[in-house]
N, C-alpha and C positions, 0 to 999 in steps of 0.2 A: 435818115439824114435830113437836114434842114438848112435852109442858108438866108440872109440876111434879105428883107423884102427887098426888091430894086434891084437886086440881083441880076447883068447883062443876061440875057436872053442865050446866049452860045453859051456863056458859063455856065448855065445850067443845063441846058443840055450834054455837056461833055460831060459835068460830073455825074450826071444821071446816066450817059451811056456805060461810064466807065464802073459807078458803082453795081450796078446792073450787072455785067460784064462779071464782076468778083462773086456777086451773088449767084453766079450759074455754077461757081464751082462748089463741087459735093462735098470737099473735104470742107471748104467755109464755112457753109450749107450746114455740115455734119456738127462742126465745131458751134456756130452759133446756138444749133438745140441742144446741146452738150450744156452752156450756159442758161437755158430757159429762154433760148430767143425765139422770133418766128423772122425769115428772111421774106420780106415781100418786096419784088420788083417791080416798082411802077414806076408811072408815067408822073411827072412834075402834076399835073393834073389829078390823075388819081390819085397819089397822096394830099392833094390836097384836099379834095374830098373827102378822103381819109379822117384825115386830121380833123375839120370841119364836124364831120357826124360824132367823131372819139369826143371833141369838145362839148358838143350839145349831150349827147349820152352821157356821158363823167358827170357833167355840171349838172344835170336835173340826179342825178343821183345822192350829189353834195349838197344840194338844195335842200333835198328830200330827206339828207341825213341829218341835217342840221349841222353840217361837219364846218369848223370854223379852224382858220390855220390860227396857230398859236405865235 
């Protein structure tokens, strides 16, 4: 999940405790790889980071592929 930059500071954390919170349960859990998903719970931080490294990785790959959106 993601939320709009500037985003209050408590509203992120609620919805970060609260999605967290859904992500512990096993049948979700279950149900997400059922879909091809991975559940990872982090911290607003750690997904950012996340994100940040997914960006730099992805992009030097599309570089590298010469991949061009149509």
């Amino acid at each position: 999940m993601g939320g709009r930059e500037g985003t209050p500071a408590e509203i992120v954390d609620k919805l970060n405790k609260e999605i967290n919170a859904g992500l512990a349960d096993p049948k979700l859990r279950a149900r997400l790889s059922e879909l091809g998903g991975t559940a990872l719970a982090l911290s607003p931080a750690e997904f950012g980071k996340l994100f940040t490294e997914d960006t730099d990785k992805w992009g030097k790959v599309v570089r590298a592929a010469n991949i061009q959106a149509d």
